[in-house]
PDB file of the backbone (N, CA, C, O) and the ligand in Angstrom, with CONECT records:
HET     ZN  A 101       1
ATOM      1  N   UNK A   1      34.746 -23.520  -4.827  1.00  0.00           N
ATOM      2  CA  UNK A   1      33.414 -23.214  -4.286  1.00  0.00           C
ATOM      3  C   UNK A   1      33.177 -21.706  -4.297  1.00  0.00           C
ATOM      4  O   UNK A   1      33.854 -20.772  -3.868  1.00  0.00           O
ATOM      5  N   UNK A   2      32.092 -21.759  -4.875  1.00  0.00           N
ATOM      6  CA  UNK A   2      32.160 -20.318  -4.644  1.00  0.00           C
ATOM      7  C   UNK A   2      31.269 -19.210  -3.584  1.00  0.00           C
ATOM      8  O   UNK A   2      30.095 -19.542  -3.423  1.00  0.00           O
ATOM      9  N   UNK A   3      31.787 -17.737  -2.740  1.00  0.00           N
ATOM     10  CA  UNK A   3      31.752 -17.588  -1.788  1.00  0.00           C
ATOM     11  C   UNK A   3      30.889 -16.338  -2.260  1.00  0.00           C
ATOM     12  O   UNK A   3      31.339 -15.595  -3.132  1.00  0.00           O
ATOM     13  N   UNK A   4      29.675 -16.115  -1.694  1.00  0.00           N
ATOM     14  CA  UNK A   4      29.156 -14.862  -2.257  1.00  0.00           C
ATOM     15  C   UNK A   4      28.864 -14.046  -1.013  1.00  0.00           C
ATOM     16  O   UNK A   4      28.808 -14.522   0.121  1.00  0.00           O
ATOM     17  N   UNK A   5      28.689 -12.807  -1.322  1.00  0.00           N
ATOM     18  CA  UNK A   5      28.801 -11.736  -0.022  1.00  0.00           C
ATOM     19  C   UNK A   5      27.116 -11.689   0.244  1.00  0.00           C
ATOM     20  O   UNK A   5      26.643 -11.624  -0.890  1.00  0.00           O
ATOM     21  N   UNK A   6      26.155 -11.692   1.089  1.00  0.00           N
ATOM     22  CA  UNK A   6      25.151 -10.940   1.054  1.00  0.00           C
ATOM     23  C   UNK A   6      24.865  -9.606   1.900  1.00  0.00           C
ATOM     24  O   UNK A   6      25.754  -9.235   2.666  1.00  0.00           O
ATOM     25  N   UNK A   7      23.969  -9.043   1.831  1.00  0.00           N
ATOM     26  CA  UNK A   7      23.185  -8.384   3.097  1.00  0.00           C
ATOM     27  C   UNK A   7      22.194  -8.534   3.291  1.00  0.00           C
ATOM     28  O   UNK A   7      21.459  -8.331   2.325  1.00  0.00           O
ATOM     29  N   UNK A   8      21.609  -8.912   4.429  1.00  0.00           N
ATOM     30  CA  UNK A   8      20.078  -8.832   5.044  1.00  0.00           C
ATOM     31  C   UNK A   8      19.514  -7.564   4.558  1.00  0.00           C
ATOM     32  O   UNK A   8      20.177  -6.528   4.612  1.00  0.00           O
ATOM     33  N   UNK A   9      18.257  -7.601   4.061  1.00  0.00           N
ATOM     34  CA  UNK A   9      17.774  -6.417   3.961  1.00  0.00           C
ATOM     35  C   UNK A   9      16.467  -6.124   5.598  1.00  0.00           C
ATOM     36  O   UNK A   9      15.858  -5.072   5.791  1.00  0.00           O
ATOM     37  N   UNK A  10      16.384  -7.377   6.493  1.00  0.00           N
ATOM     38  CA  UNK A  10      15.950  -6.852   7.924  1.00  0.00           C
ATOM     39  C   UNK A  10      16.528  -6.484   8.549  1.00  0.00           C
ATOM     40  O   UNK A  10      16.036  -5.549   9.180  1.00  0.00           O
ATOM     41  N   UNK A  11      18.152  -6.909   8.944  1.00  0.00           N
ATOM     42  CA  UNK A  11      18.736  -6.356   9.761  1.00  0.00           C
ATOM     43  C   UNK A  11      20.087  -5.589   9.567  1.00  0.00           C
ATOM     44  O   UNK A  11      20.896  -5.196  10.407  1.00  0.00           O
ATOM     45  N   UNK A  12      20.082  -5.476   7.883  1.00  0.00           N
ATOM     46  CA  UNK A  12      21.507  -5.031   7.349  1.00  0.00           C
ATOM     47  C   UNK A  12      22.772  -5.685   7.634  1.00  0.00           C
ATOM     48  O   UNK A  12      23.865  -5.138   7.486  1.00  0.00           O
ATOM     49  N   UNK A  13      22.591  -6.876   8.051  1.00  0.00           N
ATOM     50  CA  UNK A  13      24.194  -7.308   8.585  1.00  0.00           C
ATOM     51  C   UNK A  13      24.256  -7.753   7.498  1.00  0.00           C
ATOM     52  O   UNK A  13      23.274  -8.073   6.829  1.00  0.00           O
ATOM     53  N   UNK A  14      25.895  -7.878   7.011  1.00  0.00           N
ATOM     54  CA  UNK A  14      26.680  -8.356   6.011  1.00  0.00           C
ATOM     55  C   UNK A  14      27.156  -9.725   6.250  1.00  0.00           C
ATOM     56  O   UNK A  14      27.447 -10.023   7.409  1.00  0.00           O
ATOM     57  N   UNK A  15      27.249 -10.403   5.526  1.00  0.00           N
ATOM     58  CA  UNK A  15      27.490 -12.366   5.572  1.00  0.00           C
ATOM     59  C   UNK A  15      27.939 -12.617   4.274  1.00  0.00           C
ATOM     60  O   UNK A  15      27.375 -12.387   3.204  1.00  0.00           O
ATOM     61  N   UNK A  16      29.131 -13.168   4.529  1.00  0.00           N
ATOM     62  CA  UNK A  16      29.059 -14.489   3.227  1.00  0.00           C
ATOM     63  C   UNK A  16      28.892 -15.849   3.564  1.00  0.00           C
ATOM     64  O   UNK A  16      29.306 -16.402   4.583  1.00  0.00           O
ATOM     65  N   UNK A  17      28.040 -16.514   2.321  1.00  0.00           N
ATOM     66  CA  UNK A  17      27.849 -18.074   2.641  1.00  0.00           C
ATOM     67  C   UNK A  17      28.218 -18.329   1.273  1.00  0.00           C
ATOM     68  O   UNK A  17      28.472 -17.535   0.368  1.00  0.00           O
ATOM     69  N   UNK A  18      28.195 -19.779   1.296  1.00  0.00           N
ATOM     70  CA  UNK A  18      28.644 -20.787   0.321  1.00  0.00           C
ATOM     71  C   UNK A  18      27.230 -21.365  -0.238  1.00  0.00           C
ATOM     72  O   UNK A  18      26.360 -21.959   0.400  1.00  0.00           O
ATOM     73  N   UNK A  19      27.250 -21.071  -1.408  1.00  0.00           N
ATOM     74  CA  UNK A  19      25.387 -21.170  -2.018  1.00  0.00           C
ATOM     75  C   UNK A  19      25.971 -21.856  -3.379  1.00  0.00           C
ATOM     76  O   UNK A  19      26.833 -21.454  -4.160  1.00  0.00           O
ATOM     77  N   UNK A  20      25.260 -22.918  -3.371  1.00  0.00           N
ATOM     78  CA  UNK A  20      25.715 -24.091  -4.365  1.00  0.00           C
ATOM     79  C   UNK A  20      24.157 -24.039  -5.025  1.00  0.00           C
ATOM     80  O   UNK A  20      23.077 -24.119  -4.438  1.00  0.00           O
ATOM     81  N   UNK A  21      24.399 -23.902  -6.230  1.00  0.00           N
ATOM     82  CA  UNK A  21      23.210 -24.513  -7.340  1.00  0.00           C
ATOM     83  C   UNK A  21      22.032 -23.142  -6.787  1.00  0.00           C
ATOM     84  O   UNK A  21      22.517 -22.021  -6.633  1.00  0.00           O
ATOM     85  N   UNK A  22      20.821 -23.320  -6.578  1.00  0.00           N
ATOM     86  CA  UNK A  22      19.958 -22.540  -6.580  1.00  0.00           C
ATOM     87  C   UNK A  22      19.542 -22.255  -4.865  1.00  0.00           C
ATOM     88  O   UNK A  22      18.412 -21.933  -4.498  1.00  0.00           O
ATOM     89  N   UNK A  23      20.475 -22.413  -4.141  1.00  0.00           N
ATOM     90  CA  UNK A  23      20.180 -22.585  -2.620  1.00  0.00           C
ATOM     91  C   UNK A  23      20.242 -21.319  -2.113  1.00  0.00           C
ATOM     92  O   UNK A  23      21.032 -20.435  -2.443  1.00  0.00           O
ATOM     93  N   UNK A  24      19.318 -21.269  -1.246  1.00  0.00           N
ATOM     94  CA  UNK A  24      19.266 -19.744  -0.769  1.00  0.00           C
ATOM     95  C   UNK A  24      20.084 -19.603   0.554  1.00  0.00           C
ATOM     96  O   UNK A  24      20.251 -20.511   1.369  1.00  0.00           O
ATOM     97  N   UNK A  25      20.737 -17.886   0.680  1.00  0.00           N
ATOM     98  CA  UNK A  25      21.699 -17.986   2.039  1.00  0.00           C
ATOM     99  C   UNK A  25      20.151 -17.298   2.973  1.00  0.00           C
ATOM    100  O   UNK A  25      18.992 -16.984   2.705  1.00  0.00           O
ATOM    101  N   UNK A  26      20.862 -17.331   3.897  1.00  0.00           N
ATOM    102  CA  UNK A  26      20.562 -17.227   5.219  1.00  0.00           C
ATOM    103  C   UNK A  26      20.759 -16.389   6.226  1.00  0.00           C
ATOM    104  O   UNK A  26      21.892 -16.547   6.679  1.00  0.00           O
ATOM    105  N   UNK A  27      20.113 -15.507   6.816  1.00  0.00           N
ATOM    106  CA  UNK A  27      20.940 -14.592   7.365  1.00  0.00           C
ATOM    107  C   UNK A  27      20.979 -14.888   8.348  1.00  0.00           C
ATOM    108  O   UNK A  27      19.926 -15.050   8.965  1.00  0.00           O
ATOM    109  N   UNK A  28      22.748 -15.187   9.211  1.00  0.00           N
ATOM    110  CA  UNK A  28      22.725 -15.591  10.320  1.00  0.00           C
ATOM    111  C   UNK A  28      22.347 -14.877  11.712  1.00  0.00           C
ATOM    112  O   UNK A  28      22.490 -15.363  12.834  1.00  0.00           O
ATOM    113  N   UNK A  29      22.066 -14.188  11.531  1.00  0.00           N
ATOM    114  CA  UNK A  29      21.733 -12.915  12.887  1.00  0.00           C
ATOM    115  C   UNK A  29      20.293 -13.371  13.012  1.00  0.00           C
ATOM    116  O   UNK A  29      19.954 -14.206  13.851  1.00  0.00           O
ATOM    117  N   UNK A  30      19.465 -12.809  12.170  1.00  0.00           N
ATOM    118  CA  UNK A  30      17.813 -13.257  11.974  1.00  0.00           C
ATOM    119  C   UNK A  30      17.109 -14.002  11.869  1.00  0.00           C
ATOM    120  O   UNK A  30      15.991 -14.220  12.336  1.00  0.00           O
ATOM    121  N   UNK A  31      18.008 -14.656  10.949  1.00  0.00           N
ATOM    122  CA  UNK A  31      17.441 -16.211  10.113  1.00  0.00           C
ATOM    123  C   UNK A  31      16.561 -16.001   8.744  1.00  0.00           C
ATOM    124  O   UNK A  31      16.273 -16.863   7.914  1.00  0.00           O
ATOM    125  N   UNK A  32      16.131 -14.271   8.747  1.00  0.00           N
ATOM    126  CA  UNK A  32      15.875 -14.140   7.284  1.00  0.00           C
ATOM    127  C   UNK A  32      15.879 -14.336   6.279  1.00  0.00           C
ATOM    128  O   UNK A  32      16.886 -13.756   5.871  1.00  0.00           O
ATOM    129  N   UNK A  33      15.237 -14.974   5.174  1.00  0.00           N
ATOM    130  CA  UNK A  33      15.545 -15.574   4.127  1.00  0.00           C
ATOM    131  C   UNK A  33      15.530 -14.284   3.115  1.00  0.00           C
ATOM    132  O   UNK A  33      15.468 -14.594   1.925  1.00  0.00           O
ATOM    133  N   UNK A  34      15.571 -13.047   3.378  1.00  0.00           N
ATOM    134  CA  UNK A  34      15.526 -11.953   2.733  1.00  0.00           C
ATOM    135  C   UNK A  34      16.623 -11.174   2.402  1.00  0.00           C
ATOM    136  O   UNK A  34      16.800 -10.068   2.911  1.00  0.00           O
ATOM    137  N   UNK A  35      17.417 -11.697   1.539  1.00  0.00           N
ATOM    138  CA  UNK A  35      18.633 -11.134   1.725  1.00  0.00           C
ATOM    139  C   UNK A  35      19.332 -10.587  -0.040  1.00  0.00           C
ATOM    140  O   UNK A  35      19.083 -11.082  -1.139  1.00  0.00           O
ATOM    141  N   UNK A  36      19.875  -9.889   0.173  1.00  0.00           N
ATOM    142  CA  UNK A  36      20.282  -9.213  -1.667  1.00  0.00           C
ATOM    143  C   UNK A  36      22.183 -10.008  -1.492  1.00  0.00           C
ATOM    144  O   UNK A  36      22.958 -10.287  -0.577  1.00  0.00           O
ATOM    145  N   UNK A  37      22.154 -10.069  -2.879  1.00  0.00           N
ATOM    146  CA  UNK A  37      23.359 -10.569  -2.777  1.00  0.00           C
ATOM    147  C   UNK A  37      23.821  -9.180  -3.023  1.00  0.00           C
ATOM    148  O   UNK A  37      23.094  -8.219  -3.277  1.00  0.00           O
ATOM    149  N   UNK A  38      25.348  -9.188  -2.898  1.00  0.00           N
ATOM    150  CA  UNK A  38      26.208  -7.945  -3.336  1.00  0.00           C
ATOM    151  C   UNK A  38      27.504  -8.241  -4.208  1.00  0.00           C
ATOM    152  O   UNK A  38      28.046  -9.346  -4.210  1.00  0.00           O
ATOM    153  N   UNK A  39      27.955  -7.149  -4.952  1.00  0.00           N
ATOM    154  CA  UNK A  39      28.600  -7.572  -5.977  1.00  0.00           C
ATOM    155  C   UNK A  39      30.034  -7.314  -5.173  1.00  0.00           C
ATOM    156  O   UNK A  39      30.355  -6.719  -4.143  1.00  0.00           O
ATOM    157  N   UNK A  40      30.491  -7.822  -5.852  1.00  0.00           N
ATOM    158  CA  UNK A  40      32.088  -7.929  -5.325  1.00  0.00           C
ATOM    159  C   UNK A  40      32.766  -7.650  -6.222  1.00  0.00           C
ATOM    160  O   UNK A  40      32.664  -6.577  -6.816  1.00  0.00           O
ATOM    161  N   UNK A  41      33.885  -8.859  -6.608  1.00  0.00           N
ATOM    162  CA  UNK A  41      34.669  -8.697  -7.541  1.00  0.00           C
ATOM    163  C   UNK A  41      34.263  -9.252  -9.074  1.00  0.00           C
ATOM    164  O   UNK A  41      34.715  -9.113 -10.210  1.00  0.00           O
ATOM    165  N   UNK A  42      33.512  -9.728  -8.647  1.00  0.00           N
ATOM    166  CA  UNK A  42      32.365  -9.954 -10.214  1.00  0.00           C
ATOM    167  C   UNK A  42      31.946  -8.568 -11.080  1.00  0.00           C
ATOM    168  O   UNK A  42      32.186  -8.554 -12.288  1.00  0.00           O
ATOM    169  N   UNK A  43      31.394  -7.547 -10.514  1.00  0.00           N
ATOM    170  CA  UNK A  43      31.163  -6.474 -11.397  1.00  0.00           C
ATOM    171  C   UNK A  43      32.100  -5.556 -11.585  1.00  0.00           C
ATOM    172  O   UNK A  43      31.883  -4.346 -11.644  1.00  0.00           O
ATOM    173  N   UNK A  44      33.626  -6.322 -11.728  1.00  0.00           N
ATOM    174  CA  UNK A  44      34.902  -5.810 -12.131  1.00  0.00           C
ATOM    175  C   UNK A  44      35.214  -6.508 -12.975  1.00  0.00           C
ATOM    176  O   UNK A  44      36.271  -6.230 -13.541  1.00  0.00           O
ATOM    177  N   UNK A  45      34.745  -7.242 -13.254  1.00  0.00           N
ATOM    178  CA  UNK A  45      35.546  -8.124 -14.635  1.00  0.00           C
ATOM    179  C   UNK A  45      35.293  -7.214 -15.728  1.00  0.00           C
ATOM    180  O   UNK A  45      34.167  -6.765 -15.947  1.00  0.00           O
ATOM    181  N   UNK A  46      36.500  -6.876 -16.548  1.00  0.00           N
ATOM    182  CA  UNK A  46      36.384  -6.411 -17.916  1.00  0.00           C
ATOM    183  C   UNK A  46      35.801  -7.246 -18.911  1.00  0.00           C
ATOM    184  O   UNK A  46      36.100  -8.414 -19.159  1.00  0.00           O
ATOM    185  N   UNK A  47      34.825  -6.434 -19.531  1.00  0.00           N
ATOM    186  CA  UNK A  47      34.043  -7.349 -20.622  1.00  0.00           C
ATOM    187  C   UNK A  47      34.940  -7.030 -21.877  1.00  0.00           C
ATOM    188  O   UNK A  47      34.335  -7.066 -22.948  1.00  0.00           O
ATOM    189  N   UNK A  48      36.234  -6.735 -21.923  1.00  0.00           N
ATOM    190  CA  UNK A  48      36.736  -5.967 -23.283  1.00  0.00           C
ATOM    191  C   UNK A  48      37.828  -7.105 -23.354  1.00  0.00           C
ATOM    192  O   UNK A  48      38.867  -6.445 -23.331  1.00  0.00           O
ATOM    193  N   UNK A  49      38.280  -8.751 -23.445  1.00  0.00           N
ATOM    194  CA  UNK A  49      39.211  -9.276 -23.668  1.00  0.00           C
ATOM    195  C   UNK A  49      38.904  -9.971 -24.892  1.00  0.00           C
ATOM    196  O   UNK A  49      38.801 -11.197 -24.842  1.00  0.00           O
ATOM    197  N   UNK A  50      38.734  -9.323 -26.060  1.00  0.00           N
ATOM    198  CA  UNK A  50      38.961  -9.852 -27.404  1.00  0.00           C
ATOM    199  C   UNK A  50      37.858 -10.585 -28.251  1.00  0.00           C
ATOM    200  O   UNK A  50      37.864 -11.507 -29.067  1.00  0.00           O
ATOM    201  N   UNK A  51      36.560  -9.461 -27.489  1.00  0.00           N
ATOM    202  CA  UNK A  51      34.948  -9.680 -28.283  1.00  0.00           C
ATOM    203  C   UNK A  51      34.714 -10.812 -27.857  1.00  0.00           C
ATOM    204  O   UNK A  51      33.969 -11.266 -28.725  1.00  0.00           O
ATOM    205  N   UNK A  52      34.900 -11.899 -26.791  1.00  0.00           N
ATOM    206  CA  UNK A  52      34.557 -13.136 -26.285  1.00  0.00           C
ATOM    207  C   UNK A  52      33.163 -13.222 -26.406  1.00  0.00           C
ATOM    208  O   UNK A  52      32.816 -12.043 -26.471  1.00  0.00           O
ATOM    209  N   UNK A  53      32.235 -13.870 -26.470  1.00  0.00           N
ATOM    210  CA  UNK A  53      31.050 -13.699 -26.558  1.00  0.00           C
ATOM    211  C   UNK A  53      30.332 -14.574 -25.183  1.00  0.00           C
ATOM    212  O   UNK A  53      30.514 -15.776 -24.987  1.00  0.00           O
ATOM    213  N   UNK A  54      29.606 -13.791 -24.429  1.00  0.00           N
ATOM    214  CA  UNK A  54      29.080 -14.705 -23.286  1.00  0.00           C
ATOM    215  C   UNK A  54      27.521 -14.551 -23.019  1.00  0.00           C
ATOM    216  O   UNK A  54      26.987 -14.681 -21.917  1.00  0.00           O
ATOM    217  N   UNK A  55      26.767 -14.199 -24.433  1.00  0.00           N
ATOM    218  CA  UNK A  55      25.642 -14.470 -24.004  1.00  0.00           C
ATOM    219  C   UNK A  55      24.608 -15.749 -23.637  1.00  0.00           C
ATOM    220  O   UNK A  55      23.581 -15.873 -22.970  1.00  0.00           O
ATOM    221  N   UNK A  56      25.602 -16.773 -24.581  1.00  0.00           N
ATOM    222  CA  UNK A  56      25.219 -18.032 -24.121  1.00  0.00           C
ATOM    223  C   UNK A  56      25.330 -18.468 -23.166  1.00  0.00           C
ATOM    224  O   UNK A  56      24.175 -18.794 -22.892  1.00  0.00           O
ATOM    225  N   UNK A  57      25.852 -18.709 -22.476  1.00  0.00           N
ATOM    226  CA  UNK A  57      26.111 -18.750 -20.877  1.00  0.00           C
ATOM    227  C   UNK A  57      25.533 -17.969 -19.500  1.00  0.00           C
ATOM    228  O   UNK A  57      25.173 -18.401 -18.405  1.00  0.00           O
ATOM    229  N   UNK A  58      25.607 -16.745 -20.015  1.00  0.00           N
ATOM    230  CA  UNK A  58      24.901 -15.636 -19.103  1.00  0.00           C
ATOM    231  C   UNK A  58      23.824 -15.826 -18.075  1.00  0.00           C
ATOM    232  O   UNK A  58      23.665 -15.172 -17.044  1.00  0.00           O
ATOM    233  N   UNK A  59      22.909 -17.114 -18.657  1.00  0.00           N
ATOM    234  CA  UNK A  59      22.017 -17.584 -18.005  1.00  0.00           C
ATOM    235  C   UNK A  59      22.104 -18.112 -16.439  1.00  0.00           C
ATOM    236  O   UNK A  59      21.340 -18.061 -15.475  1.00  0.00           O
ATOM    237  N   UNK A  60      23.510 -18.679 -16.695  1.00  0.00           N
ATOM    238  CA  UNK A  60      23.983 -19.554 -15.368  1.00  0.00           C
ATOM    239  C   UNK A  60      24.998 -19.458 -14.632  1.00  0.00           C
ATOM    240  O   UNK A  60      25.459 -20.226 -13.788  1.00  0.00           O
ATOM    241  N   UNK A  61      25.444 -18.088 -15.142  1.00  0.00           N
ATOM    242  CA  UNK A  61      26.321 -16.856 -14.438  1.00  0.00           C
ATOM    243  C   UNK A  61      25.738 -16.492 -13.196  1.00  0.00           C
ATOM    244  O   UNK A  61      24.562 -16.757 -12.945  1.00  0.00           O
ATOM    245  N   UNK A  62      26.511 -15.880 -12.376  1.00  0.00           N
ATOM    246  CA  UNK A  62      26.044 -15.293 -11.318  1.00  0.00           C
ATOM    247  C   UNK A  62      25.185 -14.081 -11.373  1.00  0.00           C
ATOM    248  O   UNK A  62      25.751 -13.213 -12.038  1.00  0.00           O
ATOM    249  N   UNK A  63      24.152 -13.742 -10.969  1.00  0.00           N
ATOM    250  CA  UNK A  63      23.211 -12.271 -11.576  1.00  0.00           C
ATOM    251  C   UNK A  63      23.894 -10.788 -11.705  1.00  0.00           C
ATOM    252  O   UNK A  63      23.538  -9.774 -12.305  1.00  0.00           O
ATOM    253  N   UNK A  64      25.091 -11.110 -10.837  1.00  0.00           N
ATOM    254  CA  UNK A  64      25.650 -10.094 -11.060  1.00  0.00           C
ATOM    255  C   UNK A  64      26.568  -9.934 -11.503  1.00  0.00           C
ATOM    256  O   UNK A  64      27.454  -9.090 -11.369  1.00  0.00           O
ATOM    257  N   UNK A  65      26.373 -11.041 -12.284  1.00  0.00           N
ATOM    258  CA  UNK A  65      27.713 -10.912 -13.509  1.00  0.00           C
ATOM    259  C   UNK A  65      27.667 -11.270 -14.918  1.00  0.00           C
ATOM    260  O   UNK A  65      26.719 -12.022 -15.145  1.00  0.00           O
ATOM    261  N   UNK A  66      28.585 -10.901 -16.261  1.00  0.00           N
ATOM    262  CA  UNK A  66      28.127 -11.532 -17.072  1.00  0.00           C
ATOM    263  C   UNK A  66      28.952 -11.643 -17.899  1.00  0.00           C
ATOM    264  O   UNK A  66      28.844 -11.515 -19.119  1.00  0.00           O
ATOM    265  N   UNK A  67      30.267 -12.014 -16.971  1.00  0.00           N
ATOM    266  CA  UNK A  67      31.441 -12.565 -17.413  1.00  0.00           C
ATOM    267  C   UNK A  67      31.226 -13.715 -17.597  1.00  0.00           C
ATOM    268  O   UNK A  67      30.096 -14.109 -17.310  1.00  0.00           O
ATOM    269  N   UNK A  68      32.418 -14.888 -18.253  1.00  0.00           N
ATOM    270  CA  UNK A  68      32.089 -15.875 -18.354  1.00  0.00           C
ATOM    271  C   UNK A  68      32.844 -16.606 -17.650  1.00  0.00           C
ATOM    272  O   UNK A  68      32.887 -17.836 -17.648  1.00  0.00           O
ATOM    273  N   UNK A  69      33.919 -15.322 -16.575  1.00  0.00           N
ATOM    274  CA  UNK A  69      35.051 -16.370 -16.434  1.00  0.00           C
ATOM    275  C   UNK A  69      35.120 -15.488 -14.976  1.00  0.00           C
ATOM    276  O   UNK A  69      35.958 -14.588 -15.038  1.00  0.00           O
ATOM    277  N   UNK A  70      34.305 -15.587 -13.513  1.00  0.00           N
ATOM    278  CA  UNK A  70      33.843 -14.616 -12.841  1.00  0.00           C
ATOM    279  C   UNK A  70      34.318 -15.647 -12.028  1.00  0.00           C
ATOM    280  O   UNK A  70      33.653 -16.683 -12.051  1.00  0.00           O
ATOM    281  N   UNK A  71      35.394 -15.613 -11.252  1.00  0.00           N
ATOM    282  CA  UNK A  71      36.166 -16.579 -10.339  1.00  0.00           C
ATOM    283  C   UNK A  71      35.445 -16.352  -9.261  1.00  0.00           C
ATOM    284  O   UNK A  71      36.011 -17.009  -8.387  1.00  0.00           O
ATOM    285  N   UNK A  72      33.852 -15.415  -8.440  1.00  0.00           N
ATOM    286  CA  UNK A  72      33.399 -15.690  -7.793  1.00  0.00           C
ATOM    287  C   UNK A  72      32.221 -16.362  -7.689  1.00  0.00           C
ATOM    288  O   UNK A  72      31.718 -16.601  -6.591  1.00  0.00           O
ATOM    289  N   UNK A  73      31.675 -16.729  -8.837  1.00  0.00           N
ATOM    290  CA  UNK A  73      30.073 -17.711  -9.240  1.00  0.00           C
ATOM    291  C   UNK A  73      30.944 -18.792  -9.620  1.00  0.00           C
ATOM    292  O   UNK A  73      30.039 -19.404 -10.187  1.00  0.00           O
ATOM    293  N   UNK A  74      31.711 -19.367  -9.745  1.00  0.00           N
ATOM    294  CA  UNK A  74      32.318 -20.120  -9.981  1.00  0.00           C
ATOM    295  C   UNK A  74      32.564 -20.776 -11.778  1.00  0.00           C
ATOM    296  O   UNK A  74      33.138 -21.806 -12.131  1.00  0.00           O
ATOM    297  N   UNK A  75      32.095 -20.048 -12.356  1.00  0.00           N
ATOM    298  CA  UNK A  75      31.467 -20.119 -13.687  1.00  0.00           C
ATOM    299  C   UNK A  75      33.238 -20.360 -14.494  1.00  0.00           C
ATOM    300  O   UNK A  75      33.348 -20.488 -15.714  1.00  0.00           O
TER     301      UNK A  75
HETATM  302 ZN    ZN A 101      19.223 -10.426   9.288  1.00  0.00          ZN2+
END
């Protein structure tokens, strides 16, 4: 499952939730539905392991990623 970090952008608190398919998190302090995700360990993946090609996929990657193999979108 995969665990994504957000922040509220009303009240700045930091949260992770568990967001399956196109479901939006939540910010538990507020209840804001206004919230940015943040990158984690996704915008560390090296894109340099042997010209792999992942633009086909990219679509249904996590946005902040565009690995194909991003052990936090679950991809
Ligand atoms: Zn909030």
């Amino acid at each position: 499952m995969p665990i994504h970090e957000y922040v509220c952008e009303k009240c700045e608190k930091k949260f992770e939730a568990l967001i399956r398919g196109d479901e939006k998190a939540l910010c538990p302090d507020c209840g804001s539905g206004t919230v940015k995700r943040l990158l984690s360990a996704c915008g560390f993946v090296s894109k340099g392991n042997g010209g792999e090609s992942v633009s086909a996929s990219a679509g249904s990657a996590c946005s902040g990623c565009s690995s194909s193999s991003c052990a936090n979108c679950g991809v």
